[in-house]
Backbone atoms as SQL, in Angstrom:
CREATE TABLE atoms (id INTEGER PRIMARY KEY, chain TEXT, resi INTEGER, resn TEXT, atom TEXT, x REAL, y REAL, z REAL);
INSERT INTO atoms VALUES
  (1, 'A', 1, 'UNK', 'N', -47.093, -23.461, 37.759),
  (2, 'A', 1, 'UNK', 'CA', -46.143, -22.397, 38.014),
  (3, 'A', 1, 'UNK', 'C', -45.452, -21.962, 36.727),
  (4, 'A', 2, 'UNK', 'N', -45.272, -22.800, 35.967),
  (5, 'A', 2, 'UNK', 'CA', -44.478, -22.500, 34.788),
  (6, 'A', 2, 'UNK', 'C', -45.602, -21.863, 33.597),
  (7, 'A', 3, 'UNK', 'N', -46.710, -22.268, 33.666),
  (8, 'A', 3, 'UNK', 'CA', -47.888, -21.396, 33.021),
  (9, 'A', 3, 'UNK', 'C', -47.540, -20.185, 33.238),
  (10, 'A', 4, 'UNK', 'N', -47.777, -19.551, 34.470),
  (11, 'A', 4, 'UNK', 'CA', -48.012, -18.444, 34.812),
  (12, 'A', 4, 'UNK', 'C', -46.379, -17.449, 34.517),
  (13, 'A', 5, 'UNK', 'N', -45.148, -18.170, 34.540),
  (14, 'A', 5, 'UNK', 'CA', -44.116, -17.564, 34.516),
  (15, 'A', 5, 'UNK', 'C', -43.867, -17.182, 32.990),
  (16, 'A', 6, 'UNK', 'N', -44.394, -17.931, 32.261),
  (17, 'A', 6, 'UNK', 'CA', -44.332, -17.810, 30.753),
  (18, 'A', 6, 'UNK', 'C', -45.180, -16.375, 29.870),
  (19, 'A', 7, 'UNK', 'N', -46.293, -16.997, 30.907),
  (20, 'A', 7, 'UNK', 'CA', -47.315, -15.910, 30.863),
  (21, 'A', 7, 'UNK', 'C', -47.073, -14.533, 30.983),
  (22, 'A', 8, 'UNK', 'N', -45.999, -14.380, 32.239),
  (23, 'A', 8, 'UNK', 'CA', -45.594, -13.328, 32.962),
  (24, 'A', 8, 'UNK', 'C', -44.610, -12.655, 31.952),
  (25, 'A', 9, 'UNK', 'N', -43.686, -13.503, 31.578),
  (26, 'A', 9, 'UNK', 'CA', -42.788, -12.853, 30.497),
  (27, 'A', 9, 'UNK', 'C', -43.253, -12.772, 29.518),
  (28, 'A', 10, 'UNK', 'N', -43.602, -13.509, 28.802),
  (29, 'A', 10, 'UNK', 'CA', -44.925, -12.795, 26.916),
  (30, 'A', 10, 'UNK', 'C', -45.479, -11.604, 27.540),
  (31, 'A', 11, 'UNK', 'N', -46.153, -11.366, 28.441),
  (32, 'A', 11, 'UNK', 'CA', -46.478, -9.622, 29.139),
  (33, 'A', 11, 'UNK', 'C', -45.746, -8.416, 29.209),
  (34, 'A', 12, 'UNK', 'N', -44.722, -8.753, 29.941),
  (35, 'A', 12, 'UNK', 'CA', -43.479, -8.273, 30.080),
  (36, 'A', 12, 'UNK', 'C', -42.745, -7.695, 28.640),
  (37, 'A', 13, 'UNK', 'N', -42.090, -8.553, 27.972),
  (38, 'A', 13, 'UNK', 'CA', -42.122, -8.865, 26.328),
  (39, 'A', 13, 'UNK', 'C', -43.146, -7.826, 25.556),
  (40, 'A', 14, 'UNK', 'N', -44.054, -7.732, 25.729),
  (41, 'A', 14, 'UNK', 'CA', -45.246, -7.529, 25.164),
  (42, 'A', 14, 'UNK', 'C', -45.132, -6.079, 25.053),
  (43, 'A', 15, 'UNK', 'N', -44.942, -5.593, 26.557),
  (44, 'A', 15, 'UNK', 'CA', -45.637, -3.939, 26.831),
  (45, 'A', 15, 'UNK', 'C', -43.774, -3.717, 26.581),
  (46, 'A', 16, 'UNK', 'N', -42.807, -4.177, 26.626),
  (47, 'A', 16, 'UNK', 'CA', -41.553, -3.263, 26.425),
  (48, 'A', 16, 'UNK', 'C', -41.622, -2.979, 24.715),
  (49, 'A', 17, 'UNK', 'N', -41.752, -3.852, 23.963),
  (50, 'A', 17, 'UNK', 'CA', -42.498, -4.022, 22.688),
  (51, 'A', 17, 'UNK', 'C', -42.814, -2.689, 22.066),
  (52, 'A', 18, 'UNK', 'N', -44.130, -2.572, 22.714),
  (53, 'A', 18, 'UNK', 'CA', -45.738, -1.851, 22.359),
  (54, 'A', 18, 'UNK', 'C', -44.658, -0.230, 23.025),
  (55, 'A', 19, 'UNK', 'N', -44.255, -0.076, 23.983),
  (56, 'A', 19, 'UNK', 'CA', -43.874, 1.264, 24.235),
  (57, 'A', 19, 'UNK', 'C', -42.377, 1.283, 24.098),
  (58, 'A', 20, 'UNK', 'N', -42.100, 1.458, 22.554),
  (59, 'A', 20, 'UNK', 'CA', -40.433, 1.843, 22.521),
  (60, 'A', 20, 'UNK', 'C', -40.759, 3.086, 21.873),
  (61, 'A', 21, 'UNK', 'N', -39.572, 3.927, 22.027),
  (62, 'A', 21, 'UNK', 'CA', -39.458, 5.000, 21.772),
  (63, 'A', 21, 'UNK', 'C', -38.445, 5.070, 21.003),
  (64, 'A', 22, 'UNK', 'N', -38.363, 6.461, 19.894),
  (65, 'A', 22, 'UNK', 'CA', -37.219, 6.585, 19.085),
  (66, 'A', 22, 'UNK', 'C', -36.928, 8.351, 19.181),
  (67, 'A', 23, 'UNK', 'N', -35.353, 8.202, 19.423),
  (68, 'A', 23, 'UNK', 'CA', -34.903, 9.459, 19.484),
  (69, 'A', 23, 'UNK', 'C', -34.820, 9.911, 18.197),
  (70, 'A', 24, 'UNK', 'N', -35.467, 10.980, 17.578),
  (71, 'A', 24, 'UNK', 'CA', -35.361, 11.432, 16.265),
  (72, 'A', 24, 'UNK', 'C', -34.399, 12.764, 16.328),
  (73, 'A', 25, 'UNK', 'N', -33.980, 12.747, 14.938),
  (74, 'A', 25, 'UNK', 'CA', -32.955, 14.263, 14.880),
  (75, 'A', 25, 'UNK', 'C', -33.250, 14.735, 13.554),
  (76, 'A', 26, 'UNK', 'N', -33.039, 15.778, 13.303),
  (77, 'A', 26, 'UNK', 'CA', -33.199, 16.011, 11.728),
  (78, 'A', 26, 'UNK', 'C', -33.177, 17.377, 11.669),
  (79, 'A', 27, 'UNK', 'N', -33.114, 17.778, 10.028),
  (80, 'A', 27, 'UNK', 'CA', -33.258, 19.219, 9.717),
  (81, 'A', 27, 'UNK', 'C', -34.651, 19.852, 8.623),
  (82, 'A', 28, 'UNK', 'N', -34.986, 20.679, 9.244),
  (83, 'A', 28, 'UNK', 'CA', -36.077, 21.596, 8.307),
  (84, 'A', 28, 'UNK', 'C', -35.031, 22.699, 7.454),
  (85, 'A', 29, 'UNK', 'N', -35.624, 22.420, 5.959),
  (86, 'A', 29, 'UNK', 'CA', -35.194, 23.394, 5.229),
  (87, 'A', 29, 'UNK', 'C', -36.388, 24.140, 4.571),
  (88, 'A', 30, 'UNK', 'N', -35.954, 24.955, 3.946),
  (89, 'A', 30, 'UNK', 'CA', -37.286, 25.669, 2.509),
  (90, 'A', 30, 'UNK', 'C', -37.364, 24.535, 1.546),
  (91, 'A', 31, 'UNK', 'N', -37.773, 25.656, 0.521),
  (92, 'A', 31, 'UNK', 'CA', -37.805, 24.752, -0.950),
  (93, 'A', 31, 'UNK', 'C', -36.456, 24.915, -1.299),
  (94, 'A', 32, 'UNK', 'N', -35.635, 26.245, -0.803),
  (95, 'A', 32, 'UNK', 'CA', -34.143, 26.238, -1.707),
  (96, 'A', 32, 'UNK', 'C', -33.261, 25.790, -1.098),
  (97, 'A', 33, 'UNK', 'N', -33.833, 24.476, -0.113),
  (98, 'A', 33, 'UNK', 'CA', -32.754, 24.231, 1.038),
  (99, 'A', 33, 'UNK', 'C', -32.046, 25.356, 2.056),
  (100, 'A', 34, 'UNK', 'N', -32.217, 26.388, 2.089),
  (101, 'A', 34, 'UNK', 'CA', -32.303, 27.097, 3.399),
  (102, 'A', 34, 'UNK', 'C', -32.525, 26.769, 4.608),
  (103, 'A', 35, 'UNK', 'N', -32.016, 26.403, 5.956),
  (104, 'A', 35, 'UNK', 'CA', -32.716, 25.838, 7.014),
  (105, 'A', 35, 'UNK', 'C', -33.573, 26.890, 7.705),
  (106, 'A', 36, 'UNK', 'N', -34.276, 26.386, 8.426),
  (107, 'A', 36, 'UNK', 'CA', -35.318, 26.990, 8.707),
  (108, 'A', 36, 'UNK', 'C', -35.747, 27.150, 10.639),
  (109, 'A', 37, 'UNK', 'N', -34.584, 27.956, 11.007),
  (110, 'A', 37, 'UNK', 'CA', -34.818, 28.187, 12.163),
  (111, 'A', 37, 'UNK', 'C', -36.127, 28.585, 12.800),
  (112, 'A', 38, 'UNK', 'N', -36.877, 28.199, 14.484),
  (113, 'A', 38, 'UNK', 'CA', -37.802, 28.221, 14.951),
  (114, 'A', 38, 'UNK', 'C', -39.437, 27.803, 14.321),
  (115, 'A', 39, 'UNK', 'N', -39.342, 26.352, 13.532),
  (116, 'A', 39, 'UNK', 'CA', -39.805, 25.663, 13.196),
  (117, 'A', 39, 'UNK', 'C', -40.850, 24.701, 14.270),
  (118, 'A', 40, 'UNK', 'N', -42.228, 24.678, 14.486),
  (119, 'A', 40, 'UNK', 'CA', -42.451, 23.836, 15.316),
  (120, 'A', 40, 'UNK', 'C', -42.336, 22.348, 14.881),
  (121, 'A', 41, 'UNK', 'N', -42.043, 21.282, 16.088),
  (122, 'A', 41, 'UNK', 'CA', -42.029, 20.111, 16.098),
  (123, 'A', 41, 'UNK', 'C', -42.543, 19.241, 16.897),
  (124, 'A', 42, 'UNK', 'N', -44.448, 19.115, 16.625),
  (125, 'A', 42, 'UNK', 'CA', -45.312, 18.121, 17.537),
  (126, 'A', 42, 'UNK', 'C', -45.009, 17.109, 17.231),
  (127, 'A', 43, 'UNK', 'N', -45.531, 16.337, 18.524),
  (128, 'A', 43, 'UNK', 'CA', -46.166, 14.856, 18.417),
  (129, 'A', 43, 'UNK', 'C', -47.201, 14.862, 17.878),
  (130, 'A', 44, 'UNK', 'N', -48.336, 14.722, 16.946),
  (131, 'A', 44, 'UNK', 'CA', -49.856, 14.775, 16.792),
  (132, 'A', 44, 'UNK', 'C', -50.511, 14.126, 17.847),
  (133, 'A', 45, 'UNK', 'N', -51.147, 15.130, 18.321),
  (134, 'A', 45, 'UNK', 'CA', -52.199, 14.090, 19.295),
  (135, 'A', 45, 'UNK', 'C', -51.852, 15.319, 21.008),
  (136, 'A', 46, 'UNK', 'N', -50.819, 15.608, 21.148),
  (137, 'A', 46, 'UNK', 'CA', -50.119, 15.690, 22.231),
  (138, 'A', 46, 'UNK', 'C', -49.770, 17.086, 22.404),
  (139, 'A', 47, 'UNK', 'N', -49.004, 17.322, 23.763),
  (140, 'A', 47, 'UNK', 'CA', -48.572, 19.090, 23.693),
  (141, 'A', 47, 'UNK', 'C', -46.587, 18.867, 23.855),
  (142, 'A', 48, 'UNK', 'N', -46.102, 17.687, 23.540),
  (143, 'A', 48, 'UNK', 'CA', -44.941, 17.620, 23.282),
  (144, 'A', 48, 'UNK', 'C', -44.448, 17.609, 21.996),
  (145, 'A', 49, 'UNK', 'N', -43.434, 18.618, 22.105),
  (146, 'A', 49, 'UNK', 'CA', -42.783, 19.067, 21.067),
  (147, 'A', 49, 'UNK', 'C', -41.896, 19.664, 21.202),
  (148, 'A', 50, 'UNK', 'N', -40.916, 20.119, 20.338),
  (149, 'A', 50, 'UNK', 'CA', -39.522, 21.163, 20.098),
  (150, 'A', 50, 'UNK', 'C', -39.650, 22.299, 19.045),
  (151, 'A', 51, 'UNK', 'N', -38.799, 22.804, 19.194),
  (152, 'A', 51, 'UNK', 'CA', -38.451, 24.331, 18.157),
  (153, 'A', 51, 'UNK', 'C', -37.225, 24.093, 17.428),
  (154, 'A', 52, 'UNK', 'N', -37.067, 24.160, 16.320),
  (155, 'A', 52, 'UNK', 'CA', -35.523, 24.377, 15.171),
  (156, 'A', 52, 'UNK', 'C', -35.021, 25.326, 15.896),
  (157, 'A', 53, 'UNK', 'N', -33.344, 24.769, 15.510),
  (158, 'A', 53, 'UNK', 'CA', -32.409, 25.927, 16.499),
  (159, 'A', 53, 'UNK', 'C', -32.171, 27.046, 14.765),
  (160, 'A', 54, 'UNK', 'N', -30.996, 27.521, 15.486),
  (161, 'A', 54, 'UNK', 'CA', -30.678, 28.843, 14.060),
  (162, 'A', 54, 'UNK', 'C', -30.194, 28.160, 12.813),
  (163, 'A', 55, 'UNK', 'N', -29.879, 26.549, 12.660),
  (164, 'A', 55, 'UNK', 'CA', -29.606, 26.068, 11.820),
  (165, 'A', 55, 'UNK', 'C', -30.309, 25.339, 11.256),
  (166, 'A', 56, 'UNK', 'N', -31.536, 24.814, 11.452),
  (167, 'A', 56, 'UNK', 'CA', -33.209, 24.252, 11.449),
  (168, 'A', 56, 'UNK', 'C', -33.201, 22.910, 12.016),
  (169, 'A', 57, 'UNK', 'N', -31.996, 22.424, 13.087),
  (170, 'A', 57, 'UNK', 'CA', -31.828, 21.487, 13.293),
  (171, 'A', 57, 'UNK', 'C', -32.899, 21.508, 14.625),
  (172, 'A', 58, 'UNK', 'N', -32.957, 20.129, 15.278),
  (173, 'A', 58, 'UNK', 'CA', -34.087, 19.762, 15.749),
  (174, 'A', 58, 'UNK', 'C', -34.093, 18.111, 16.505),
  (175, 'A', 59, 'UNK', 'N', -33.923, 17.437, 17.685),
  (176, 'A', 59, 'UNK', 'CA', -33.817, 16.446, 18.217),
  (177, 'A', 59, 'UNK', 'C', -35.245, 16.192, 19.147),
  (178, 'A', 60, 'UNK', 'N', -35.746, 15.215, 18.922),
  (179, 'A', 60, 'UNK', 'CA', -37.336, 14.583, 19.402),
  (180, 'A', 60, 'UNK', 'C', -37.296, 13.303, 19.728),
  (181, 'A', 61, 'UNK', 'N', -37.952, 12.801, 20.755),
  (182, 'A', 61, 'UNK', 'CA', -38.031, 11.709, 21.427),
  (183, 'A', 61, 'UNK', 'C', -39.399, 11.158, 20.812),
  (184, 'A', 62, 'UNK', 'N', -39.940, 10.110, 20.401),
  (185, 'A', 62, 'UNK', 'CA', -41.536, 9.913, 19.954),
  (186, 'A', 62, 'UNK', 'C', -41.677, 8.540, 19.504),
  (187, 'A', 63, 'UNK', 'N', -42.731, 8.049, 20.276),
  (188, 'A', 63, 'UNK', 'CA', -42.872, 6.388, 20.559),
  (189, 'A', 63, 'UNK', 'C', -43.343, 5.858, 18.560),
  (190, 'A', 64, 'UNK', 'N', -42.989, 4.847, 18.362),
  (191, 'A', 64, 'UNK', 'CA', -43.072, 4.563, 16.652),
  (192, 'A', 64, 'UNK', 'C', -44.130, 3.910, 16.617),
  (193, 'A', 65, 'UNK', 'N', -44.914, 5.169, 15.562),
  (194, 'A', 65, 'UNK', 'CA', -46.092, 4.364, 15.095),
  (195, 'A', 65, 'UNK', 'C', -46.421, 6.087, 15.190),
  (196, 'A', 66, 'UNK', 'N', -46.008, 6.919, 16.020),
  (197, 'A', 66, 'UNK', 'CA', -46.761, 8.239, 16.320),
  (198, 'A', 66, 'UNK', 'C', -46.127, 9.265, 14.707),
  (199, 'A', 67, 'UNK', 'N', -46.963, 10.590, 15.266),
  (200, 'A', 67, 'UNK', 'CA', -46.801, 11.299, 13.643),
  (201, 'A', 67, 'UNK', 'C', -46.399, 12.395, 14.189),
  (202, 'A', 68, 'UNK', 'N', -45.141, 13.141, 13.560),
  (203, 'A', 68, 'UNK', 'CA', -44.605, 14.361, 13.758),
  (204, 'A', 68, 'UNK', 'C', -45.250, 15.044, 12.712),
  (205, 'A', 69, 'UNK', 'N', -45.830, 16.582, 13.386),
  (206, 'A', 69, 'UNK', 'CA', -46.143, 17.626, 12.392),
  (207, 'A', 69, 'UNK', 'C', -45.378, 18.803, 12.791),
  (208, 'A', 70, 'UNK', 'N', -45.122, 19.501, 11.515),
  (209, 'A', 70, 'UNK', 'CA', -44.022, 20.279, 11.497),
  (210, 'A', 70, 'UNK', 'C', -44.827, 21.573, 10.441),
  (211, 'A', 71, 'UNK', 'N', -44.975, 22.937, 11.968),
  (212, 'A', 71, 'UNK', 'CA', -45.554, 23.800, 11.126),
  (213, 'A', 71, 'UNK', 'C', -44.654, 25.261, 11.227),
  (214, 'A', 72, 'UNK', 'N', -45.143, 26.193, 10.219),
  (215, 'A', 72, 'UNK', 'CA', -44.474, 27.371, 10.537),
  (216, 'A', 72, 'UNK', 'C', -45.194, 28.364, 9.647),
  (217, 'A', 73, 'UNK', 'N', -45.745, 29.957, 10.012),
  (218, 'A', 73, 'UNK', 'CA', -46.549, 30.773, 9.708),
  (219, 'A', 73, 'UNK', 'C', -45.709, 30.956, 7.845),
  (220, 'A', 74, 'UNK', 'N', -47.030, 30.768, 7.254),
  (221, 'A', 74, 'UNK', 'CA', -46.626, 30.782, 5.439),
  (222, 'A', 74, 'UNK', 'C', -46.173, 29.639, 5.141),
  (223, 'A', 75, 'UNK', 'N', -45.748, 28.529, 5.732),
  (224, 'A', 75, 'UNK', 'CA', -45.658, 27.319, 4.963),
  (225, 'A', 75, 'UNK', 'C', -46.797, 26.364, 5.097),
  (226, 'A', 76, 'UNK', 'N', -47.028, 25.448, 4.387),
  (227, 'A', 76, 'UNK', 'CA', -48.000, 24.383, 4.198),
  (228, 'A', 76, 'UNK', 'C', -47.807, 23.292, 5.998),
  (229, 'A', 77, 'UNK', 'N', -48.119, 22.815, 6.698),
  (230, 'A', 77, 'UNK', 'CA', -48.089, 22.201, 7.768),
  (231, 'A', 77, 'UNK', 'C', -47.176, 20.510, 6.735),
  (232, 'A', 78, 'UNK', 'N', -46.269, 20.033, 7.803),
  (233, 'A', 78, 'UNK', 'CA', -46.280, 19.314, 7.030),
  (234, 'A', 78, 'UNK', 'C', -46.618, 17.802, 8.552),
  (235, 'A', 79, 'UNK', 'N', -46.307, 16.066, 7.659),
  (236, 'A', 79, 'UNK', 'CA', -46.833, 15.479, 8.872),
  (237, 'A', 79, 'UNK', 'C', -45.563, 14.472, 8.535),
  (238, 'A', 80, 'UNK', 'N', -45.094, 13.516, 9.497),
  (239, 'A', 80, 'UNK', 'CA', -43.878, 12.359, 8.709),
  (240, 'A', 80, 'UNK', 'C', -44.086, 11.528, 10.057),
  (241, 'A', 81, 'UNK', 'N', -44.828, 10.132, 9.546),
  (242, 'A', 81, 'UNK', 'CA', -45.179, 8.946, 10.227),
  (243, 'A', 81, 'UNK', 'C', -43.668, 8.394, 11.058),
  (244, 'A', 82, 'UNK', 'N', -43.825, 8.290, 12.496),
  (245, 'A', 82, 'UNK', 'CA', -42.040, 7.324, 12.747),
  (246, 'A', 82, 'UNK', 'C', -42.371, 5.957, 12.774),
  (247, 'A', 83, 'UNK', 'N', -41.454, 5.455, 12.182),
  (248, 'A', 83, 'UNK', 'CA', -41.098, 3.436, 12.499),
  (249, 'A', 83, 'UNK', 'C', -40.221, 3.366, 12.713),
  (250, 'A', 84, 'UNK', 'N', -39.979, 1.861, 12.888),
  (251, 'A', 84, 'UNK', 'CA', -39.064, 1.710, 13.802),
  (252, 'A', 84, 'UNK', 'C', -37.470, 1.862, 13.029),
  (253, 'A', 85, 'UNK', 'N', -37.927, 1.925, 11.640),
  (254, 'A', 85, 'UNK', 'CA', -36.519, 2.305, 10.950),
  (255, 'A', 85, 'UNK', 'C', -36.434, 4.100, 10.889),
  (256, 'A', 86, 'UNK', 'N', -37.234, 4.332, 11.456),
  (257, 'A', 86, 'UNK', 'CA', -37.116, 6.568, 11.285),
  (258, 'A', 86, 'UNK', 'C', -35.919, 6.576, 11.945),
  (259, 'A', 87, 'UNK', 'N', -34.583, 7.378, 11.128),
  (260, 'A', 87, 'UNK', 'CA', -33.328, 7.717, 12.602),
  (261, 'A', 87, 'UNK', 'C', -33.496, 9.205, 12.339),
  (262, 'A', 88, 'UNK', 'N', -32.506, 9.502, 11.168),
  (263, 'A', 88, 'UNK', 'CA', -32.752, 11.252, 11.023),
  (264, 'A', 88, 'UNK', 'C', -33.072, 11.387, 9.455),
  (265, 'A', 89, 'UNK', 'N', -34.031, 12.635, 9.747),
  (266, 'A', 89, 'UNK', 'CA', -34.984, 12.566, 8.668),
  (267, 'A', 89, 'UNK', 'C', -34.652, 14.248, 8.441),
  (268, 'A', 90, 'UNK', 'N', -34.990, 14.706, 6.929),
  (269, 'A', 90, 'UNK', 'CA', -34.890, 16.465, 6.377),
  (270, 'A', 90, 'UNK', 'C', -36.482, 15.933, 5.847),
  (271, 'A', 91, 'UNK', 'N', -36.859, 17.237, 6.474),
  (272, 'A', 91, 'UNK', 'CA', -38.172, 17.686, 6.593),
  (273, 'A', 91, 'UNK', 'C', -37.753, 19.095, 5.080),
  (274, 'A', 92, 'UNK', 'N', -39.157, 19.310, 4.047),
  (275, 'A', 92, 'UNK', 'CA', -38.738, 20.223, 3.187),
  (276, 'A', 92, 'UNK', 'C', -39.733, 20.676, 3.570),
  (277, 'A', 93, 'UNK', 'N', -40.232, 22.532, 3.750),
  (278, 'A', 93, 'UNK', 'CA', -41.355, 22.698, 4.272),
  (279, 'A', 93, 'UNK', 'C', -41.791, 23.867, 2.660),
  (280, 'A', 94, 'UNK', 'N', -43.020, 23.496, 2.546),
  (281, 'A', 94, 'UNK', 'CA', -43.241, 24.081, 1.115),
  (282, 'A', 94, 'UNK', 'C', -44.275, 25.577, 1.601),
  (283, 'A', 95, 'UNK', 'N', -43.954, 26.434, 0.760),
  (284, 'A', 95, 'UNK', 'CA', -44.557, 27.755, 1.113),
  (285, 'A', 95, 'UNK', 'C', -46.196, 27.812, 0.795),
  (286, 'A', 96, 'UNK', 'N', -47.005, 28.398, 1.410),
  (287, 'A', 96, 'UNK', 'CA', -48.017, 28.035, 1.371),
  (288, 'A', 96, 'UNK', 'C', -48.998, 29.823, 0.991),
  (289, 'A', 97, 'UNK', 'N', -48.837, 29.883, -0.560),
  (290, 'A', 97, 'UNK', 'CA', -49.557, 31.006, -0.787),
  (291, 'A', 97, 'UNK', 'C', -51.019, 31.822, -0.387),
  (292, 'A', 98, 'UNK', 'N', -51.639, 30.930, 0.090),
  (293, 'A', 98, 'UNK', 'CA', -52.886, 31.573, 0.379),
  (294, 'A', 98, 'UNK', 'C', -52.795, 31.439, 1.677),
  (295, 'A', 99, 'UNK', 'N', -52.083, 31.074, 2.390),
  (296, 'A', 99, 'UNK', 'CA', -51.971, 31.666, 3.921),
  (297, 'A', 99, 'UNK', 'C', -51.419, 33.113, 3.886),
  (298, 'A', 100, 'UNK', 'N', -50.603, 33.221, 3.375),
  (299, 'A', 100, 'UNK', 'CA', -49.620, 34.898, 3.215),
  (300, 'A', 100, 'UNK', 'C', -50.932, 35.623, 2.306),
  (301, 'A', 101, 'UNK', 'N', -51.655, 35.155, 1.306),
  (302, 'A', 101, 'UNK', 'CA', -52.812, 36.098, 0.608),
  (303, 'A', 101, 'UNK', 'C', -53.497, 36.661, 2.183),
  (304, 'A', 102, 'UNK', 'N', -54.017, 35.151, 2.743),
  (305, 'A', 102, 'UNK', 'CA', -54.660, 36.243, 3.819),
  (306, 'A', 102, 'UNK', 'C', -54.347, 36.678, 4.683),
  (307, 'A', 103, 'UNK', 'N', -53.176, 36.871, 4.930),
  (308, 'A', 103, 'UNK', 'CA', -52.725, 37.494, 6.195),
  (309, 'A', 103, 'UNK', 'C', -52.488, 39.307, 5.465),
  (310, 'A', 104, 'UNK', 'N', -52.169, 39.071, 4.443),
  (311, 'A', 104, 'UNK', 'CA', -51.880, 40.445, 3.142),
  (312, 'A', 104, 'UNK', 'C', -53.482, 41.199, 3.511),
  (313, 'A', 105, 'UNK', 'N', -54.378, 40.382, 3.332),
  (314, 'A', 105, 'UNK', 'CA', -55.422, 41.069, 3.136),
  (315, 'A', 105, 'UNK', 'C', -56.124, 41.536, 4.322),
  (316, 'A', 106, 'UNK', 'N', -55.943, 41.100, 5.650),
  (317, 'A', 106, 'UNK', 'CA', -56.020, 41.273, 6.553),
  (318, 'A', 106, 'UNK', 'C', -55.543, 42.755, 7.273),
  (319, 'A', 107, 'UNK', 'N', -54.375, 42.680, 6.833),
  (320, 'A', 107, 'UNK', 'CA', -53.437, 43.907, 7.552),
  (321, 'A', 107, 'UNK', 'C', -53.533, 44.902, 6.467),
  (322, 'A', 108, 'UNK', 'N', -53.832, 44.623, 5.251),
  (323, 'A', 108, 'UNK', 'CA', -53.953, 45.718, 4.238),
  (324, 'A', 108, 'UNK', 'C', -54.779, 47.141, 4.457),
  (325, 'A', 109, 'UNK', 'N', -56.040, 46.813, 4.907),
  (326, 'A', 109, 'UNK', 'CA', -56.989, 47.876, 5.604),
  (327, 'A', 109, 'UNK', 'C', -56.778, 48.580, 6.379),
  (328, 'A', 110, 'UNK', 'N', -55.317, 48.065, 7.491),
  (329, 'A', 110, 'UNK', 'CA', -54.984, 48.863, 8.367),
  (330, 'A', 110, 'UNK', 'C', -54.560, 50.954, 8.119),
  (331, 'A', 111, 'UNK', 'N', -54.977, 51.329, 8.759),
  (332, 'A', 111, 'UNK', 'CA', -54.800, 52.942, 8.547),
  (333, 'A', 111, 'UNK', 'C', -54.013, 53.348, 10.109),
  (334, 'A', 112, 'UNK', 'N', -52.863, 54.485, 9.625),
  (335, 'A', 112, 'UNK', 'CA', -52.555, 55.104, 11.361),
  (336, 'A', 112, 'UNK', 'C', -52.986, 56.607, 10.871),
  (337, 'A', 113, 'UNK', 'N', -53.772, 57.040, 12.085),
  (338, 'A', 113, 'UNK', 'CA', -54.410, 58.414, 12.062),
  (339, 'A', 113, 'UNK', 'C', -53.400, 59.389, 13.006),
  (340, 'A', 114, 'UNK', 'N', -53.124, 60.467, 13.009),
  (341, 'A', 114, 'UNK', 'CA', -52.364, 61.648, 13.705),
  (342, 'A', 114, 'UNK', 'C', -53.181, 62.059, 14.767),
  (343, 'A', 115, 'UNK', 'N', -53.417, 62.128, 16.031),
  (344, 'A', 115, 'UNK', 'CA', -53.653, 62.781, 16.546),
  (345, 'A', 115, 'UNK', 'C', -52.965, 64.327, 17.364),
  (346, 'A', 116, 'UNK', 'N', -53.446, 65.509, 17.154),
  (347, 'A', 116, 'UNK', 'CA', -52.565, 66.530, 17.690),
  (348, 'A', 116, 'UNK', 'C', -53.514, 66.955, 18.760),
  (349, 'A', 117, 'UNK', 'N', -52.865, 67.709, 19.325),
  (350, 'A', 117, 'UNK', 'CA', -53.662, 68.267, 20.957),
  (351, 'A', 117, 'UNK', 'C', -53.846, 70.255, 20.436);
């Protein structure tokens, strides 16, 4: 009986362990420290995530060991591993020139024509 009760708790023990979670908070800025409102904020792997408010701030729930990626149209994607010491973390998101080249070159060709009756 005492096998099995020991057993039962190292299990127990085990899986509260293996699935802890950490409430994360933090801020996205630029390169000039600017924050960076409506910022995405995944889990990798997953379809949970958040958005930066108007101040680039940002609060996430995400089990440690998992990877937050943090993207936004013209910056570089970025990724930041959690452990169990992650509390609140500033994310710097770096501008990413050849995404904006091609989006430039893309819309550049565009023409508006007049039509009259």
């Amino acid at each position: 009986m005492k096998k099995y009760l020991l057993f039962f708790l190292l299990l127990v023990i085990g899986s509260v362990t293996y699935a802890q979670d950490r409430t994360i908070t933090g801020v996205v800025v630029d390169e000039n420290g600017e924050p960076m409102p409506g910022v995405s904020v995944v889990i990798k792997g997953t379809t949970n995530g958040t958005v930066t408010d108007l101040d680039g701030k940002f609060t996430i729930t995400a089990p440690i060991g998992s990877i937050l990626v943090f993207s936004f149209v013209g910056y570089q994607t970025m990724e930041v591993r959690i452990t169990k010491d992650t509390g609140a973390i500033k994310v710097i998101m770096r501008s990413d020139s050849q995404q904006l080249d091609y989006i430039f070159e893309n819309l550049y060709p565009l023409t508006i024509s007049k039509f009259s009756i």
